[in-house]
C-alpha positions in Angstrom: 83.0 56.2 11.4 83.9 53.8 14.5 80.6 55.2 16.1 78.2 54.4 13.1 80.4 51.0 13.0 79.2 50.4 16.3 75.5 51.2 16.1 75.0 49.0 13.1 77.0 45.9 15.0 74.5 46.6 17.7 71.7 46.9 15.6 72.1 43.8 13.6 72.8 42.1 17.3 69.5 43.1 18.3 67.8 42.0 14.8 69.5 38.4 15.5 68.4 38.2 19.0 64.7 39.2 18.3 64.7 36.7 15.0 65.8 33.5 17.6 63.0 34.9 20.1 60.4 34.4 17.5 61.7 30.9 16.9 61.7 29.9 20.3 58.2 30.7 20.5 57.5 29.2 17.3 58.9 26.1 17.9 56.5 24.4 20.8 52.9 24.8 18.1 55.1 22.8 15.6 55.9 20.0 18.2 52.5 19.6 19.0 50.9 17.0 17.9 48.5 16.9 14.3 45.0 15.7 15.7 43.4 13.6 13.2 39.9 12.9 11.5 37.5 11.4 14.0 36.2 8.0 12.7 33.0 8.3 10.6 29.4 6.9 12.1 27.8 4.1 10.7 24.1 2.5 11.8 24.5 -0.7 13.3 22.1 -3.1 14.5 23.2 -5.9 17.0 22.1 -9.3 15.7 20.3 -11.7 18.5 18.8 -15.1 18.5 14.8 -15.2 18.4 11.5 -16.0 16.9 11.0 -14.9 13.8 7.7 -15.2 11.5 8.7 -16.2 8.1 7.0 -14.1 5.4 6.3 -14.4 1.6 5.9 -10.7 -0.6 3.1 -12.1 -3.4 2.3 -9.3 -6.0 -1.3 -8.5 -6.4 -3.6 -5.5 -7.7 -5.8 -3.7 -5.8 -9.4 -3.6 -6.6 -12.7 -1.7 -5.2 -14.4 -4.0 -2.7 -17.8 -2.9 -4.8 -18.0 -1.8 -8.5 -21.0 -0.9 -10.3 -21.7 0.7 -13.7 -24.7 3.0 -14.0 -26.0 3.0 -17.5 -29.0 4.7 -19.9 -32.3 2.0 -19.2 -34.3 5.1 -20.9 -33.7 6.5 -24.4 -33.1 10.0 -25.0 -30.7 13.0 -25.2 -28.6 13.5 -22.2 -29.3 16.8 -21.4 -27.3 17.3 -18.0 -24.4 15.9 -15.4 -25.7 16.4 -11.7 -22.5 15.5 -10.1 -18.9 16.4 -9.9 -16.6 14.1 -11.1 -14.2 12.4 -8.7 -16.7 13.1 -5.3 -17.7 11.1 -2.6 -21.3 10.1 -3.4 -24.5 8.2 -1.3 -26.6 6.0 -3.1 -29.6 7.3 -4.3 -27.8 10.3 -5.7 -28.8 11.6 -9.2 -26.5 11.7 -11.6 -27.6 12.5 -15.0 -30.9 14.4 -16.5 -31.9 12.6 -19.6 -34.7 14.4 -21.9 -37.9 13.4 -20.3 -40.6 14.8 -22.5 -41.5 11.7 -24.4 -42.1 9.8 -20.7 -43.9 12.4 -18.5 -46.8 12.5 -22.0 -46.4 8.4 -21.3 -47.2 8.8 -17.9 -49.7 11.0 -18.1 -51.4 9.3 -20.8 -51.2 5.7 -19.0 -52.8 8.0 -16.2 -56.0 9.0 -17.9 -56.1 5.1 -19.4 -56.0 4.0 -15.7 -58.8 6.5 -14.5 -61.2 5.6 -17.3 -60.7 1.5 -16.5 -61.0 1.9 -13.0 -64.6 4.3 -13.8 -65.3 1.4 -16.2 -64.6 -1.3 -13.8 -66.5 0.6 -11.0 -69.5 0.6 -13.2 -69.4 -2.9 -13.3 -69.0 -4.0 -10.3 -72.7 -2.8 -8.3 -73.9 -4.0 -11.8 -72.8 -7.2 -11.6 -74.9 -8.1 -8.5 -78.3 -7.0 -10.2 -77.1 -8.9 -13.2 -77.3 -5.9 -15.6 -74.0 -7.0 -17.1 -72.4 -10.4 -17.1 -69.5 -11.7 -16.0 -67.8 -11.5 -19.3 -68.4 -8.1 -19.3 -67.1 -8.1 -15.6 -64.2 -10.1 -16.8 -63.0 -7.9 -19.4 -63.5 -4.5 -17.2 -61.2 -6.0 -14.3 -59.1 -6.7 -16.9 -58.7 -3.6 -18.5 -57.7 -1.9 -15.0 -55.1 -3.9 -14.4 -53.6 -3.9 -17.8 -53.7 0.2 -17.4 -52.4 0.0 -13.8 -49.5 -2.3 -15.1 -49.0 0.4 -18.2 -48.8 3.1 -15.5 -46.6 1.9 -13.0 -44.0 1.1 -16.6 -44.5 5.0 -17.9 -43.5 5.9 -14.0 -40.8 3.7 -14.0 -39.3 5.1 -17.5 -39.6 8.5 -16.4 -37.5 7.6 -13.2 -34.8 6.2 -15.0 -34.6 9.6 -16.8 -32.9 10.6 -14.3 -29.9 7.3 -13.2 -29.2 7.8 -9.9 -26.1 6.1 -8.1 -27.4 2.3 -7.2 -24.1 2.2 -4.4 -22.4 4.8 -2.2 -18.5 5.4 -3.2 -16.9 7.1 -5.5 -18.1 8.4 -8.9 -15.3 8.7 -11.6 -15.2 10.4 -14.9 -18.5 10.6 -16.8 -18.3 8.6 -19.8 -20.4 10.7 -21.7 -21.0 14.6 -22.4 -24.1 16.9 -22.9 -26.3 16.0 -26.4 -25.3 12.6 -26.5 -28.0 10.0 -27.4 -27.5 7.5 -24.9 -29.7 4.6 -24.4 -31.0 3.6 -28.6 -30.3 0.0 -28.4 -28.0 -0.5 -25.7 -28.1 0.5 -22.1 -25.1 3.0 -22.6 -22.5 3.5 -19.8 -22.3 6.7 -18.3 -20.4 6.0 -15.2 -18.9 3.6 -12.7 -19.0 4.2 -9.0 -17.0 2.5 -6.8 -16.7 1.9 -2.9 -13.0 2.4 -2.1 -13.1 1.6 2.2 -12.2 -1.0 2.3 -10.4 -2.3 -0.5 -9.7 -5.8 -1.8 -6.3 -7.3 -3.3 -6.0 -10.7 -5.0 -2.9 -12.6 -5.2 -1.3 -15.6 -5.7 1.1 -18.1 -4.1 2.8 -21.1 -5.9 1.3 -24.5 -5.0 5.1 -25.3 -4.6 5.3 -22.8 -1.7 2.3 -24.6 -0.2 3.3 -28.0 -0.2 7.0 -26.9 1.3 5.7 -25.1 4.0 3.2 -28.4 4.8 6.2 -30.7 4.9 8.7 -28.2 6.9 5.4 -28.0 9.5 4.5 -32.1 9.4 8.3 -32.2 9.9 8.5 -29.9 13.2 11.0 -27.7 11.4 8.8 -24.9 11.7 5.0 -24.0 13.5 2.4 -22.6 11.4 1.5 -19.0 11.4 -1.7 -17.5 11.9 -2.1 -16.3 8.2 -5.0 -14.0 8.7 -3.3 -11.0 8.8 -1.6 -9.3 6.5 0.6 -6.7 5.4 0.5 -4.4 2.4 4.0 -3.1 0.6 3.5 -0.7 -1.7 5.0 0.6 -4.8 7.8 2.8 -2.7 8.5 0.3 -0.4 6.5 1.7 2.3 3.9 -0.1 4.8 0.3 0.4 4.3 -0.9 1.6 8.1 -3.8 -0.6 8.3 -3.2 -4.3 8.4 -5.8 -6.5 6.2 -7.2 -9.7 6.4 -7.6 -12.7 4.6 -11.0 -13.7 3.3 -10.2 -16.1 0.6 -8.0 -18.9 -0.4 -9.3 -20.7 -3.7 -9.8 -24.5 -3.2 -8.2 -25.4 -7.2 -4.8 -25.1 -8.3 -5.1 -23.0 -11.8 -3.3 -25.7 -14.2 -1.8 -22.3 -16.3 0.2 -20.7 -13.5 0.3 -23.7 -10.8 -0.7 -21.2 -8.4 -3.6 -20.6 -5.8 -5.7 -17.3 -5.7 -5.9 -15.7 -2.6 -8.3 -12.8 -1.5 -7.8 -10.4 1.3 -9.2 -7.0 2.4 -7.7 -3.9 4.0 -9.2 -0.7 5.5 -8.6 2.1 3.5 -10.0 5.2 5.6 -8.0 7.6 3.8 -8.4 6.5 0.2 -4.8 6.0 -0.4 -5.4 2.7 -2.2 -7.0 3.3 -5.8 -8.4 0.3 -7.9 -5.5 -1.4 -10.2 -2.4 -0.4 -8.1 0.4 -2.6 -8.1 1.4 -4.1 -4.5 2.7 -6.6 -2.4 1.0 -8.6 -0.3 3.4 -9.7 2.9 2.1 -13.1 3.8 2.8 -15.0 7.1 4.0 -18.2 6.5 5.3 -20.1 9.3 6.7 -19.5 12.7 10.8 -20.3 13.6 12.4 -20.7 17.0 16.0 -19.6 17.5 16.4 -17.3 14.0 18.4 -14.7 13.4 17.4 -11.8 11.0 19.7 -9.6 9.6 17.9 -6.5 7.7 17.7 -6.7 3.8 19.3 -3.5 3.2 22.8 -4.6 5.0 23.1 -7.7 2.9 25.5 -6.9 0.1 26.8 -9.2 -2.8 29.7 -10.8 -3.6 31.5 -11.3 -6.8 31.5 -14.9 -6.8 27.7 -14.8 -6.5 27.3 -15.1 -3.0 26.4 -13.0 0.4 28.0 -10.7 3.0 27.3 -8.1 5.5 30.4 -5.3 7.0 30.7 -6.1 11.0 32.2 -3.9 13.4 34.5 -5.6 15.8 35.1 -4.7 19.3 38.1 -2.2 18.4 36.1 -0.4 16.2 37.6 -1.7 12.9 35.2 -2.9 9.6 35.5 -6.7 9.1 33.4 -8.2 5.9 31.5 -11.7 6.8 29.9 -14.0 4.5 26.9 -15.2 5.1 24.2 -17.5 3.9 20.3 -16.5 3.6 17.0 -18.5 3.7 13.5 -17.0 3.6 12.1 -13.8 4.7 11.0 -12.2 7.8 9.0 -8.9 6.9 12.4 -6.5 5.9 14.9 -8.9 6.9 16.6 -12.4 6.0 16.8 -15.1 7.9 20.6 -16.2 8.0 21.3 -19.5 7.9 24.9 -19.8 8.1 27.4 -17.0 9.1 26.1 -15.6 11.9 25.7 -16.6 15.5 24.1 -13.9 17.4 26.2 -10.3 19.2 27.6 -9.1 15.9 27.2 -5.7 15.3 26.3 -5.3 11.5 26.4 -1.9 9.6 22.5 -1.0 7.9 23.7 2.2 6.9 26.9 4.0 6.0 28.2 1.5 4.3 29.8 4.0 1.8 32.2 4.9 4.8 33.3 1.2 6.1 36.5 -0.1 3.9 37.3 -3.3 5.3 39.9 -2.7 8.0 39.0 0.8 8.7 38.1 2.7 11.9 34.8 3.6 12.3 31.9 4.9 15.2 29.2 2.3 15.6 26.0 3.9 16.5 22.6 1.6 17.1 20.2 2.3 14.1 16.7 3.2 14.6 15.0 2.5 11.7 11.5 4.9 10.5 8.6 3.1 11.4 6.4 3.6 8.0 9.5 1.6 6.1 10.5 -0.7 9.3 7.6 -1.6 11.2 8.3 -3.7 14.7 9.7 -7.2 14.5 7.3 -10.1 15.7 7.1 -11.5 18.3 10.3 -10.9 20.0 12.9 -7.8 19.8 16.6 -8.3 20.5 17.8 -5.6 22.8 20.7 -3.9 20.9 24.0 -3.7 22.9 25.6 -0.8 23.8 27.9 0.6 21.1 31.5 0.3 20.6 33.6 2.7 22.5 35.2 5.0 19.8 39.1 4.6 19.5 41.1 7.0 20.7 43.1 8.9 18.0 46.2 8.1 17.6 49.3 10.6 18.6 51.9 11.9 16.6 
């Protein structure tokens, strides 16, 4: 009894010694340190003092540089469509077969009328000289061959249009009418409409108001005028149009309904991504400013008082909110007024992530180039980023 008294006293010894082992070796992983969350990125661009060009987005609608609408000059049943809808065509190209029948007996009728005035009339002629017929009779026979070549050359041209060809090269759309329709009795019908879609045309408008400010800020030196012939396209999306268009037209008269002045400019459109009656933006140059400083739209948030502020990130990394006051545009961005003064890092994106007062990584933004396209004339080189906080030790 003393001996199994023993081995259990050693036993439980043994359990007690192994139990405070596995503490000991427990105890050094839960006195290390928790490591925390690094800080979340966030796109920042670095806001410099430069020349900016001050720009105006005007809504306008495109429209085909050339439009023309083939119609029925001939009578008849439409018997056939010789193109495919939607395609590429040349001028010259036939479009339609109208029932020719009735014109081809014209024309060969107003043939035989020719051949027999022109017998007649040569007849006449040796005749005349020997005075076997008179001049009357000469007269009447010249007459008569012109009259039938006149009648000819109309059944020719009848027969021709039997068959409308496209007066323009461009694009052909739907046709406007199907086999078996009469086309043509009384009215020239309208089959089709072709038009040339490179380049394309936009019209827009711009408030006489605008005008006049920009004259005075420009008399007054406050800013330099821009060379407006260039111009940007925004579409629908937001995006850039890749090919850059040029103004062709500013209307001379203020139209007394809108107080506004038409404006007219063109813009390649090689791949035919612009169709007729699109709604776009036309970005307009306005004027030219020394010492501005753009911040990008998309950063600019509102307040609840009504006004402006962009998120900042100062140099330990922390989110600081700063309100700010905005003037006209540059392209994408605003021109701040008041607010800013140049070396601010301001979040573009990720603004989800900055709470004011929180950590976060600063990263310099590099904006896609179809949505952003490269600032005029001068680029602020962005500073280096903020170094990223160490995290902090428990």
């Amino acid at each position: 009894m003393n001996k199994t008294n023993t081995l259990l006293i050693l036993l439980a010894a043994a359990l007690l010694a192994s139990a405070c082992g596995n503490g000991d070796n427990k105890a050094p992983s839960a006195a290390a340190p928790a490591g925390g969350m690094p800080p979340p990125e966030v796109d920042v661009v670095t806001i410099a003092v430069g020349s900016a060009t001050l720009t105006q987005d005007l809504p306008g609608r495109v429209q085909a540089i050339r439009s023309a609408q083939v119609r029925a000059r001939v009578e008849g049943v439409l018997e056939k469509r010789l193109y495919k809808e939607g395609s590429d065509i040349a001028a010259g190209t036939p479009l339609f077969q109208i029932d020719a029948r009735t014109y081809q007996a014209a024309a060969a009728a107003a043939q035989a009328d020719l051949a027999a005035a022109k017998a007649t009339f040569d007849r006449y002629k040796p005749l005349l000289e020997t005075r076997a017929v008179s001049q009357q009779e000469y007269d009447g026979a010249l007459a008569r061959y012109k009259q039938a070549e006149a009648a000819l050359a109309r059944a020719r041209l009848d027969l021709e249009n039997a068959v409308p060809r496209a007066p323009i090269s461009g694009r052909a759309g739907r046709a406007l009418v199907t086999e078996g329709a009469l086309v043509g009795k009384g009215d020239a019908t309208h089959l089709v409409t072709i038009e040339q879609l490179d380049p394309v045309r936009v019209e827009f408008s711009q408030t006489y108001s605008d005008v006049l400010r920009l004259q005075q800020a420009v008399k007054a030196g406050k800013q330099k005028k821009s060379d407006s012939a260039n111009v940007e396209l925004v579409l629908e999306d937001g995006s850039i149009h890749a090919e850059k268009g040029r103004l062709q037209f500013t209307d001379l008269a203020v139209d007394p309904a809108s107080g506004a002045v038409v404006l007219r400019a063109e813009f390649p459109n090689p791949r035919r991504e612009l169709l007729p009656g699109t709604f776009v933006r036309v970005r307009f140059p306005q004027a030219e400013l020394d010492n501005a400083i753009r911040v990008p739209q998309r950063a600019v948030q509102g307040t609840p008082g009504g006004g402006q502020m962009v998120m900042t990130v100062d140099a330990e990394g922390k989110v600081v909110p700063q309100p700010i006051t905005t003037g006209t545009m540059a392209g994408p961005d605003f021109i701040v007024t008041d607010g800013l003064k140049g070396g601010e890092q301001v979040i573009v994106n990720g603004l989800q992530k900055a709470r004011p007062g929180s950590v976060v990584k600063p990263v310099p933004w590099r904006p896609a180039a179809p949505l952003m396209p490269a600032p005029t004339p001068a680029k602020p080189a962005e500073a280096p980023a903020a170094p990223t906080p160490p995290a902090e030790k428990k």
